[in-house]
C-alpha positions in Angstrom: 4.0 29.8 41.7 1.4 27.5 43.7 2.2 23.4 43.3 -1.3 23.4 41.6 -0.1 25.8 38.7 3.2 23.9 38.5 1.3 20.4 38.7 -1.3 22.0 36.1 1.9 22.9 33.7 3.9 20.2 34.3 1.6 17.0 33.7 0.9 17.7 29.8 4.4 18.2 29.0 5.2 15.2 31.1 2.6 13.3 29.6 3.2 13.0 25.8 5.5 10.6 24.3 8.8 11.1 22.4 7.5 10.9 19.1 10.7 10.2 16.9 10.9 10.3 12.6 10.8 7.1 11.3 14.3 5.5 10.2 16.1 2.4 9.1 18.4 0.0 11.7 21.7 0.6 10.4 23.1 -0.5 7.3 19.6 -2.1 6.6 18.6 1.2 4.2 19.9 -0.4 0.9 18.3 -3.8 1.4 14.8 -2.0 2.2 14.5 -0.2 -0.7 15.9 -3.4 -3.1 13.0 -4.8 -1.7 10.6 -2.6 -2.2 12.5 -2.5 -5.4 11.7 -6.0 -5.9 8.1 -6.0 -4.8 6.9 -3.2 -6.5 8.6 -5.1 -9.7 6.4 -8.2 -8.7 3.3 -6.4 -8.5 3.5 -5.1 -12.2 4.4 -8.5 -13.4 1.5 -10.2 -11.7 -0.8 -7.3 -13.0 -0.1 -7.5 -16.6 -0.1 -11.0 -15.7 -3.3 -11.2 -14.5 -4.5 -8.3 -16.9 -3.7 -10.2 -19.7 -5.3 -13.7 -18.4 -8.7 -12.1 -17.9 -8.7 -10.6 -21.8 -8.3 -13.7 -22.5 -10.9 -14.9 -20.3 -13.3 -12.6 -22.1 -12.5 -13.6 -25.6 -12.7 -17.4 -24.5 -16.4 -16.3 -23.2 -18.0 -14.5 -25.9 -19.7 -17.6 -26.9 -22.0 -19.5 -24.7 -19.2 -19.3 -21.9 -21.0 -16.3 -20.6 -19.9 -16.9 -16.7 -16.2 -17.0 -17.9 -16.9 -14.0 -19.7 -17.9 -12.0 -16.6 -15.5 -13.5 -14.8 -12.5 -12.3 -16.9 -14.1 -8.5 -17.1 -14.7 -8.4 -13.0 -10.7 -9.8 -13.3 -9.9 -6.7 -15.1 -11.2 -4.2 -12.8 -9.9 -6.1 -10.3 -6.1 -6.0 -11.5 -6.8 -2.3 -12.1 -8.0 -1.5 -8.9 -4.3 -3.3 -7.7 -1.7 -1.5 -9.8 -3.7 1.6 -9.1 -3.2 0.5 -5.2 0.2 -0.2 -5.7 1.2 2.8 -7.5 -0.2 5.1 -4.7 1.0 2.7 -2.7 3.8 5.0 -1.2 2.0 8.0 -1.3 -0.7 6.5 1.0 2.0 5.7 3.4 3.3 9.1 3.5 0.2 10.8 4.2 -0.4 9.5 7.3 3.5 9.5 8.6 3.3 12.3 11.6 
């Protein structure tokens, strides 16, 4: 085997990094999913929260109020678009683990 062939063989296995699985420090595994735990609980407050705030919005600007009106339905779709976020949330993460 020429040093060219060995040099040509050797460099691109050489070359790549360890590429290891993700995983927690040690002992840290049941506090990192309480707090996801504790997040994901958050975000479904805050979105029925907010949900519920901007039907209210919308029934306070029916009448003459027509900017609060708008501003309660875009708050809607916008607390929608969140919990939908947040409930894929994991599975986004996981698509683009190697």
């Amino acid at each position: 085997m020429s040093l060219t062939a060995l040099f040509t063989e050797a460099v691109p296995l050489l070359a790549q990094p360890p590429d290891p699985a993700p995983a927690p420090p040690p002992g840290l595994q049941g506090f990192g999913n309480s707090v996801i735990s504790w997040t994901k609980w958050g975000l479904l407050i805050a979105g029925m929260v907010g949900i519920i705030v901007s039907a209210i919005m919308i029934a306070i600007g029916r009448r003459n109020r027509h900017q609060t009106a708008y501003d309660g339905l875009t708050g809607v779709g916008w607390g929608l678009v969140a919990l939908a976020i947040g409930s894929v949330a994991a599975t986004l993460v996981g698509a683009f683990q190697l």
